[in-house]
VODOGU-385108 format. One record per residue: x, y, z of N, C-alpha, C in turn. Coordinates in pm, 1 decimal. Each point is the difference from the previous one (the first is absolute). Layout:
N
+----------+----------+----------+----------+----------+----------+----------+----------+----------+
!      n.x !      n.y !      n.z !     ca.x !     ca.y !     ca.z !      c.x !      c.y !      c.z !
+----------+----------+----------+----------+----------+----------+----------+----------+----------+
!        X !        Y !        Z !        X !        Y !        Z !        X !        Y !        Z !
...
+----------+----------+----------+----------+----------+----------+----------+----------+----------+
***
This chain:
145
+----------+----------+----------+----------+----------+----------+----------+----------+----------+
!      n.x !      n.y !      n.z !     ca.x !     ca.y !     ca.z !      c.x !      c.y !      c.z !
+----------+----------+----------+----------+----------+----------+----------+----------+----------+
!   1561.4 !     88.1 !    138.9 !      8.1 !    137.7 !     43.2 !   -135.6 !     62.1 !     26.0 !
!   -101.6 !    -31.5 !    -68.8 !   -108.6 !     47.5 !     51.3 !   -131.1 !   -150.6 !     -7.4 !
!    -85.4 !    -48.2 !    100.5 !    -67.6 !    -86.9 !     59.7 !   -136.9 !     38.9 !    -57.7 !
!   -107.1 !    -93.6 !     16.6 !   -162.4 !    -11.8 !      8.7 !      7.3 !    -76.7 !    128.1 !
!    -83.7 !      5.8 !     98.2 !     43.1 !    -16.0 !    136.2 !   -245.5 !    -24.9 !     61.3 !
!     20.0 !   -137.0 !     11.6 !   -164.2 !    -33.0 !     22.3 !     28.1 !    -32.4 !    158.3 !
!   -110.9 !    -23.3 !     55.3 !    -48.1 !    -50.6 !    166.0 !    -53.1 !    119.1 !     44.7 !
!    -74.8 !     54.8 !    -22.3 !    -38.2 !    114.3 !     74.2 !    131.3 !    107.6 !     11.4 !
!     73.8 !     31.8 !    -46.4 !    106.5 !    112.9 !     11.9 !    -70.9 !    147.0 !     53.9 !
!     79.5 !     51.7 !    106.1 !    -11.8 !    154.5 !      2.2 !     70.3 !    112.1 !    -15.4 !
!    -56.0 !    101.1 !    -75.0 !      1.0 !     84.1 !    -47.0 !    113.2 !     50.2 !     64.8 !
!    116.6 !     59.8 !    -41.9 !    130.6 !     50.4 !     83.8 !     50.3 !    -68.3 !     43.5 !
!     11.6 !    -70.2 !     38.9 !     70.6 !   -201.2 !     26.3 !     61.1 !    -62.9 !    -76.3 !
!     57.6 !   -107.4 !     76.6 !     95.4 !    -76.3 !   -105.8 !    -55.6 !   -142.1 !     27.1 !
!   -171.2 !    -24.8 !     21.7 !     -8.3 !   -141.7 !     -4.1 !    -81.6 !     -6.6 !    -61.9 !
!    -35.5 !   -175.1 !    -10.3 !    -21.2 !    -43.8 !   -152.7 !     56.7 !   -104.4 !    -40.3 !
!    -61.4 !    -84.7 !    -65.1 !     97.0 !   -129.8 !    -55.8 !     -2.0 !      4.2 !   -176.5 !
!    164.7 !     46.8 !      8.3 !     14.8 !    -12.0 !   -161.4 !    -37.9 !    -69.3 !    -77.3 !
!    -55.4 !     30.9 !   -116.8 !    -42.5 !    -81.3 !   -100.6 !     50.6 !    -77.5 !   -117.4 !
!     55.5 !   -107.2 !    -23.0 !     68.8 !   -129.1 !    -70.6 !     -8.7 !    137.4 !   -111.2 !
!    166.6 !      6.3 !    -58.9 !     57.9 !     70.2 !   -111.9 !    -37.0 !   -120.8 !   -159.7 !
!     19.2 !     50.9 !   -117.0 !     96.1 !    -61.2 !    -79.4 !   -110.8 !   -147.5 !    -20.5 !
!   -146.6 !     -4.0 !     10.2 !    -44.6 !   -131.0 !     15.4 !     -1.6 !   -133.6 !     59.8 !
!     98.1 !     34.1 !    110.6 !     25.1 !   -127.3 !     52.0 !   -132.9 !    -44.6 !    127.0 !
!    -82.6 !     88.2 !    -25.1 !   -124.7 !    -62.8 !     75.3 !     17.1 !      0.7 !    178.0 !
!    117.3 !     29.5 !     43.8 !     93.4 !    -22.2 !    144.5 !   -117.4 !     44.3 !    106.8 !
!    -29.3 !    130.5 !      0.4 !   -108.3 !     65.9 !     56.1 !    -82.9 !     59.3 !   -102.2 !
!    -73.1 !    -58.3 !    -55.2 !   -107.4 !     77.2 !   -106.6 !    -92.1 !     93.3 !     80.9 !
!    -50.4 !     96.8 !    -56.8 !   -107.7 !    135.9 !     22.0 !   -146.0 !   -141.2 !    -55.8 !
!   -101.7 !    -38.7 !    142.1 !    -64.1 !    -57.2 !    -22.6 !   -119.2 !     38.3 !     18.3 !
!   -144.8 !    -25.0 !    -76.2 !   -102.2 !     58.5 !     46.8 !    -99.2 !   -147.1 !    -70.5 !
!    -75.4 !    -39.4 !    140.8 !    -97.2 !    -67.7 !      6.7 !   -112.7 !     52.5 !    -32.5 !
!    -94.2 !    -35.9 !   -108.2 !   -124.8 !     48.8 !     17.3 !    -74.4 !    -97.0 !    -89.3 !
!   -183.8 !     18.7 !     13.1 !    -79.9 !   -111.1 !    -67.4 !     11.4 !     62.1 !   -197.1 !
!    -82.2 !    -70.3 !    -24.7 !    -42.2 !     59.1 !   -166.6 !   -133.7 !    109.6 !     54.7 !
!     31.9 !     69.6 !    -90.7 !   -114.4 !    136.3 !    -22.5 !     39.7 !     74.4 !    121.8 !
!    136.9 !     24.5 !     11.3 !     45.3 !     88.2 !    175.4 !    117.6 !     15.6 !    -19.8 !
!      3.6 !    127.4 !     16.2 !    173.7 !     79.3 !     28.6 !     58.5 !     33.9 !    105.5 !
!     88.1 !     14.2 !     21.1 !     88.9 !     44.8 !    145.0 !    127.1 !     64.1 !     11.7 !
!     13.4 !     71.1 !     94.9 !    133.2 !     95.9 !     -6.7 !     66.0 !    -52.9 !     85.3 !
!    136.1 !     69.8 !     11.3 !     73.9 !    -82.6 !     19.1 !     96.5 !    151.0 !    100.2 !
!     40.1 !    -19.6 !     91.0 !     93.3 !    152.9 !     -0.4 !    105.4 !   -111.0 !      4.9 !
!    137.9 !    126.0 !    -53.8 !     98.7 !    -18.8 !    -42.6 !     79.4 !    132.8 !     46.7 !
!    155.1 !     -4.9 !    -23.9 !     92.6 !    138.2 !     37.4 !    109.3 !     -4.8 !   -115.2 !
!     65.2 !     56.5 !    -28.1 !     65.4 !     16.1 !    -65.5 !    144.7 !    122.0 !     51.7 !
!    110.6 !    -96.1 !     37.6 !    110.9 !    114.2 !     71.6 !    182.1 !    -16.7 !    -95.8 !
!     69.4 !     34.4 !      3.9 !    156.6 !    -45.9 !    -59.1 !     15.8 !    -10.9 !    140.1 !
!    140.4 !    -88.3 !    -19.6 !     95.6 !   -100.3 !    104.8 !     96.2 !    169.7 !     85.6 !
!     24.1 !    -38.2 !    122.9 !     62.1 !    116.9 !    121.9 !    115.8 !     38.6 !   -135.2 !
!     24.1 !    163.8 !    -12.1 !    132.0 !    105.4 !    -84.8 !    -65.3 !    -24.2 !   -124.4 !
!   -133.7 !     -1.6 !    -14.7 !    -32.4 !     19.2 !   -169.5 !   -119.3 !    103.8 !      9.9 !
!    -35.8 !      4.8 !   -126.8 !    -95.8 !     91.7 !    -32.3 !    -40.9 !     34.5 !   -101.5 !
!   -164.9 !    -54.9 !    -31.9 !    -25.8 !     57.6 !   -178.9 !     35.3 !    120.0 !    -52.0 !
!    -16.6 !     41.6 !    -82.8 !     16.2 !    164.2 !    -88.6 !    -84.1 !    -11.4 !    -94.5 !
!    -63.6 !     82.1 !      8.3 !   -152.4 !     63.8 !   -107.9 !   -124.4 !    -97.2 !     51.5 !
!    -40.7 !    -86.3 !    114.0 !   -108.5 !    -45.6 !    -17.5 !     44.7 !   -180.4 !    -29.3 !
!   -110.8 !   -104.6 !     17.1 !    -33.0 !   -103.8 !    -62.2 !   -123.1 !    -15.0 !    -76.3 !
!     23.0 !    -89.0 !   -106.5 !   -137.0 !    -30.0 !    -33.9 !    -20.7 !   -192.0 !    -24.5 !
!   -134.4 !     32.2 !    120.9 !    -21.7 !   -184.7 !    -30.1 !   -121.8 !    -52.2 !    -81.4 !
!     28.9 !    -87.2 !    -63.2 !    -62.8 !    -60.9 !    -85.3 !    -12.6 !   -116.3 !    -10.0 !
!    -58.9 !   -109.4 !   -122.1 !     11.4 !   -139.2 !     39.2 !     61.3 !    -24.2 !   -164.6 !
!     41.9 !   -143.6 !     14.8 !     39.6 !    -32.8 !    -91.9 !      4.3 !   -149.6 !    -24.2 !
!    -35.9 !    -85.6 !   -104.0 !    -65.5 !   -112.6 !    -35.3 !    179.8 !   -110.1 !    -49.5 !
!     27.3 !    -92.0 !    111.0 !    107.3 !    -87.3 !    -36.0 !    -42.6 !   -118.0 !    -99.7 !
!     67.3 !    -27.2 !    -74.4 !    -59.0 !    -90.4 !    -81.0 !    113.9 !   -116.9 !    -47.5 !
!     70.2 !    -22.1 !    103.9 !     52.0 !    -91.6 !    109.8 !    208.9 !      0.1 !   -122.9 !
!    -27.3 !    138.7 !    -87.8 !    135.0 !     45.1 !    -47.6 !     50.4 !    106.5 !     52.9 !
!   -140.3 !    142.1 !    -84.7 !     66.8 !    139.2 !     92.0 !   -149.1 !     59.6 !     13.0 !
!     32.7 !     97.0 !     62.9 !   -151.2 !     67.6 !     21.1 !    -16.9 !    116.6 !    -81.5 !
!   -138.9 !    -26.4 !    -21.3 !   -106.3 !     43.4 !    -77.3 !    -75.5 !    134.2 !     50.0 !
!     -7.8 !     91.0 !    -98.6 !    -32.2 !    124.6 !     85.2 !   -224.5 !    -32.0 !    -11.2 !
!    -43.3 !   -125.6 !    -98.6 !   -153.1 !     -6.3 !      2.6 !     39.6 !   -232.1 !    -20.8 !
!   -163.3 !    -13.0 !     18.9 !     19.8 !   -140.5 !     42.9 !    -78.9 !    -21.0 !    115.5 !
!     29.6 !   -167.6 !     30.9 !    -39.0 !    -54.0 !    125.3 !   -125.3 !     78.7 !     51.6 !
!     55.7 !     -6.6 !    164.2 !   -171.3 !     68.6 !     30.9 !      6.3 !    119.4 !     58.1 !
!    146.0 !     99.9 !    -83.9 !     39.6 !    134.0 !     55.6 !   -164.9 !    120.8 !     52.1 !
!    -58.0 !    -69.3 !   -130.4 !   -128.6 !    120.9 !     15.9 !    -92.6 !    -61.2 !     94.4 !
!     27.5 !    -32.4 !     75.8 !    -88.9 !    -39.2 !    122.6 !    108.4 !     89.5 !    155.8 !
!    119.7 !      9.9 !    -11.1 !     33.6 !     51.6 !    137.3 !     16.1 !    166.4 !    -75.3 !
!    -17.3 !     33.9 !    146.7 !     28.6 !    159.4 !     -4.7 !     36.5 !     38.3 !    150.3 !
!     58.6 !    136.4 !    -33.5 !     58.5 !     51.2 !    119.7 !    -55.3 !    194.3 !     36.2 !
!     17.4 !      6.7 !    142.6 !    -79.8 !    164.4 !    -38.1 !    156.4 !    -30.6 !    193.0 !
!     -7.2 !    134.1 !    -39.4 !     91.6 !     66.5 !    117.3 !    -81.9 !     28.3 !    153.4 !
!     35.4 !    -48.3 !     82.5 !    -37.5 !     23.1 !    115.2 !    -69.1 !    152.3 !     67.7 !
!   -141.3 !      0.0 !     46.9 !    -36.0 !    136.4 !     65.2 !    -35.6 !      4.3 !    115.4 !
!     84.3 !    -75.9 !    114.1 !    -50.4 !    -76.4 !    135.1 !   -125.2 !    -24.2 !     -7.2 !
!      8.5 !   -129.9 !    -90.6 !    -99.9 !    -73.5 !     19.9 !      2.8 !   -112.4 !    143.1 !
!   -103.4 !    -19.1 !     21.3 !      6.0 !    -77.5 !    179.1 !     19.5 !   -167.8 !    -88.0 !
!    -94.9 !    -15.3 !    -66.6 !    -37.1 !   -144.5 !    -34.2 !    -11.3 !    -51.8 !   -161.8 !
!     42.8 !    -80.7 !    -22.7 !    -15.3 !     -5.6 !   -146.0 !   -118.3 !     72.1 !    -67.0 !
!   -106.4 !   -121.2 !     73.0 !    -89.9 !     70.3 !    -72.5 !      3.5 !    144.2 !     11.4 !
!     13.4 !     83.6 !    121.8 !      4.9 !    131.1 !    -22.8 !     70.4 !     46.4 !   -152.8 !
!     93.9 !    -30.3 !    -49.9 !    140.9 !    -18.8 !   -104.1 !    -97.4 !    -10.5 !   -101.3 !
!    -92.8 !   -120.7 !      2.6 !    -69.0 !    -25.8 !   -129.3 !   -119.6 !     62.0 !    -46.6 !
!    -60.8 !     47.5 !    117.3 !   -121.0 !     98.9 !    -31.6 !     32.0 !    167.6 !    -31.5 !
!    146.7 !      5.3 !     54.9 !     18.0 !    171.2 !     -8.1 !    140.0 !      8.6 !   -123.9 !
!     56.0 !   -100.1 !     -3.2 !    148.9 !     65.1 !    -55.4 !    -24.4 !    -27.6 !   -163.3 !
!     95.0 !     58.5 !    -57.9 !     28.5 !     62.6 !   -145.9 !     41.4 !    -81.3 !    -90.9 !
!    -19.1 !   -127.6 !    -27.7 !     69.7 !    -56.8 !    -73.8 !     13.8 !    -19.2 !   -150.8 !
!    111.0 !    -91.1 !     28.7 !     75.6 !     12.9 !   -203.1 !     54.1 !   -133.1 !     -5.3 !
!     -4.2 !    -18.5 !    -54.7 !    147.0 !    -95.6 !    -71.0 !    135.6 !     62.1 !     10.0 !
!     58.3 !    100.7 !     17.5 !     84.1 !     18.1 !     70.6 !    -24.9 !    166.4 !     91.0 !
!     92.5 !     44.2 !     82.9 !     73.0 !     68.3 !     43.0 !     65.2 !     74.2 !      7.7 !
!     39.7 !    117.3 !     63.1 !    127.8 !     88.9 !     10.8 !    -38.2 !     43.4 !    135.3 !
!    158.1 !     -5.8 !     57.0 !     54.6 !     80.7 !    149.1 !     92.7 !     88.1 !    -69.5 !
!    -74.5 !    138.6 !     48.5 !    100.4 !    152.4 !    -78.8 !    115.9 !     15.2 !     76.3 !
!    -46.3 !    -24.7 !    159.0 !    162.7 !     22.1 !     82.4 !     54.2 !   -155.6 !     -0.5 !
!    177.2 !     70.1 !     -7.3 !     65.3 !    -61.0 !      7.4 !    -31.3 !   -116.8 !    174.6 !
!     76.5 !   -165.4 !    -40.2 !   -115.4 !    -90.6 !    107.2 !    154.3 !    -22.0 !     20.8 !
!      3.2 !      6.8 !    150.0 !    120.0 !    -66.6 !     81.2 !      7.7 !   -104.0 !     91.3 !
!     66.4 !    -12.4 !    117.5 !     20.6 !   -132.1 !     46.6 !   -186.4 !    -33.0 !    114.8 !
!    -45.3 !     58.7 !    -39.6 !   -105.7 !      3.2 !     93.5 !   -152.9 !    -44.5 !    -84.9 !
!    -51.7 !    -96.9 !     63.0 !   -138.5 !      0.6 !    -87.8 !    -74.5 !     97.6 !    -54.3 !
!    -51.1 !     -2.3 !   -148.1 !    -51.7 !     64.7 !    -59.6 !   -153.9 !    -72.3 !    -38.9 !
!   -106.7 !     38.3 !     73.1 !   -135.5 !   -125.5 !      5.5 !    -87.1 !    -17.2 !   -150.4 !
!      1.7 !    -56.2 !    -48.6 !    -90.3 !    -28.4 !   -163.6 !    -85.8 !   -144.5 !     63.6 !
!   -135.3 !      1.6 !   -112.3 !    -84.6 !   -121.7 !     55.2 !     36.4 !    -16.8 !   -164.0 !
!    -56.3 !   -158.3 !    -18.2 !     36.1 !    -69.5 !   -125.1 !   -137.8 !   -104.5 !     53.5 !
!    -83.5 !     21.8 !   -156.3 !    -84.2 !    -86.1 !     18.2 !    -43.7 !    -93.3 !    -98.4 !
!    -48.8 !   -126.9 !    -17.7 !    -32.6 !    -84.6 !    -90.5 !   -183.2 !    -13.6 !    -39.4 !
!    -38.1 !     30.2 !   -109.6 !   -137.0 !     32.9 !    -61.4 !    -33.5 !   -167.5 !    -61.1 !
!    -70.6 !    -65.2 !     83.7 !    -59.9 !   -162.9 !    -75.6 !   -134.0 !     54.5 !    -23.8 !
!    -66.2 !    136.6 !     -7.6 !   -121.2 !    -55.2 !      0.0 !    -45.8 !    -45.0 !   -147.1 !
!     62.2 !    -11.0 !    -95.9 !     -7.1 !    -78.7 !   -116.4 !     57.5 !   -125.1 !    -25.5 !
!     45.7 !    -56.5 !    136.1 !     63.4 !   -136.0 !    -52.4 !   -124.4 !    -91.0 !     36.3 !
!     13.2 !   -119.7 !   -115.9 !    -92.8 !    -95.0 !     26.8 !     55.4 !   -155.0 !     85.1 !
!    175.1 !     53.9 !     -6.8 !     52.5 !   -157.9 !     49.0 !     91.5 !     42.5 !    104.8 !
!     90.9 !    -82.3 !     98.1 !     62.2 !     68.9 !     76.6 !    163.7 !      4.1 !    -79.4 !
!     97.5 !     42.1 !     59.8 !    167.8 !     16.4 !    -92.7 !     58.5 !     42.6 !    157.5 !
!    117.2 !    -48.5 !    -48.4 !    110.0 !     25.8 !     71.7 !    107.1 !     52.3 !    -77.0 !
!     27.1 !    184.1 !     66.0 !     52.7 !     68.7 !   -150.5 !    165.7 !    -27.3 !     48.1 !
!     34.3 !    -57.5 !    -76.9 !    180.9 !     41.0 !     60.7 !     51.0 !     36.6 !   -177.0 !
!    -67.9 !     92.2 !    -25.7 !     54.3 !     81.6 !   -138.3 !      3.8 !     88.1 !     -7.8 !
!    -65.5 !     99.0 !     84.1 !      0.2 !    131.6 !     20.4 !     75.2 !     61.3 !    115.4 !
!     76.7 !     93.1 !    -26.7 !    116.6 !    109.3 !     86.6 !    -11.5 !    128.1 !     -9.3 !
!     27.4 !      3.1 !    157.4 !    -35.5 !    157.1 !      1.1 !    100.4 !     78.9 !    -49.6 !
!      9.6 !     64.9 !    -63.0 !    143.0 !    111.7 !    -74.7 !     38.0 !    104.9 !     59.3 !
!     96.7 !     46.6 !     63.4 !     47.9 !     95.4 !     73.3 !     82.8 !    105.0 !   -113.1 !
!     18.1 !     91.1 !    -38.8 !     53.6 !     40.0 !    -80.3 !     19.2 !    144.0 !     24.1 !
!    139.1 !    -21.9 !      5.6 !     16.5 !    169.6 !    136.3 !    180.8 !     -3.1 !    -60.1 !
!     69.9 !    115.2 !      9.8 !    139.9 !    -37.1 !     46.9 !     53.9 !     75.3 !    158.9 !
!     61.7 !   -113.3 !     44.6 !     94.9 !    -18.3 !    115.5 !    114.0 !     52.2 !     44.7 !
!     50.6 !    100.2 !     78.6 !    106.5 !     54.1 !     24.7 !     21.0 !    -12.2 !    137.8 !
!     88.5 !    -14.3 !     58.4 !    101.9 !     44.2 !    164.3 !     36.3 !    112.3 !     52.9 !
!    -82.8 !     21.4 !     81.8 !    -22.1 !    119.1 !    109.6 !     73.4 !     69.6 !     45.8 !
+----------+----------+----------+----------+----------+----------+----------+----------+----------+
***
């Protein structure tokens, strides 16, 4: 009922390639980068056509630990997310925007992209990883229009 949606998505739009639910890795939210270098990532966030949040979402991450997920762990404290301010370019995203470890969208998010960047912080890693333990958390409730 409601998506994380990566490929360059725009803003008021419905494109975007959904992002693998539930761990199954299908389409993972991926970000390439060296050691001692971070990168953003834009992302959207919309519910499926006749839905609609109420009160807001809030996203966050959360550490799988291959039973249930973990609200600390893994390498949660390395991604963060800050809300979109038409930024042109990531880096624009990474030199100007607000970030946290998590999030909040105050208006209610409907069938239409809602733009957030999500970014990954190595500049303290000394080795490389491939994270498939960490998820982004959507945590909103869902109603029909």
């Amino acid at each position: 009922m409601i998506n994380l949606y990566c490929n360059n998505p725009t803003a008021g739009k419905k494109d975007g390639t959904a992002i693998s639910q539930d761990n199954t890795q299908t389409a993972p939210l991926a970000v390439t980068l060296k050691l001692q270098e971070q990168k953003a990532v834009k992302c959207a966030i919309r519910t499926d056509t006749g839905y609609k949040t109420v009160d807001g979402v809030n996203i966050s991450f959360a550490y799988y630990d291959g039973a249930e997920y973990q609200t600390t762990g893994g390498n949660i404290g390395n991604w963060y997310v800050c809300m979109d301010n038409n930024y042109s370019t990531a880096e624009d995203a990474l030199s100007k925007g607000k970030w946290g470890h998590s999030a909040d969208i105050t208006a209610d998010v409907t069938d239409t992209n809602v733009i957030l960047w999500v970014k990954y912080d190595a500049t303290n890693e000394t080795t490389p990883i491939n994270d498939t333990s960490t998820a982004v958390c959507l945590k909103t409730t869902v109603e029909a229009v």
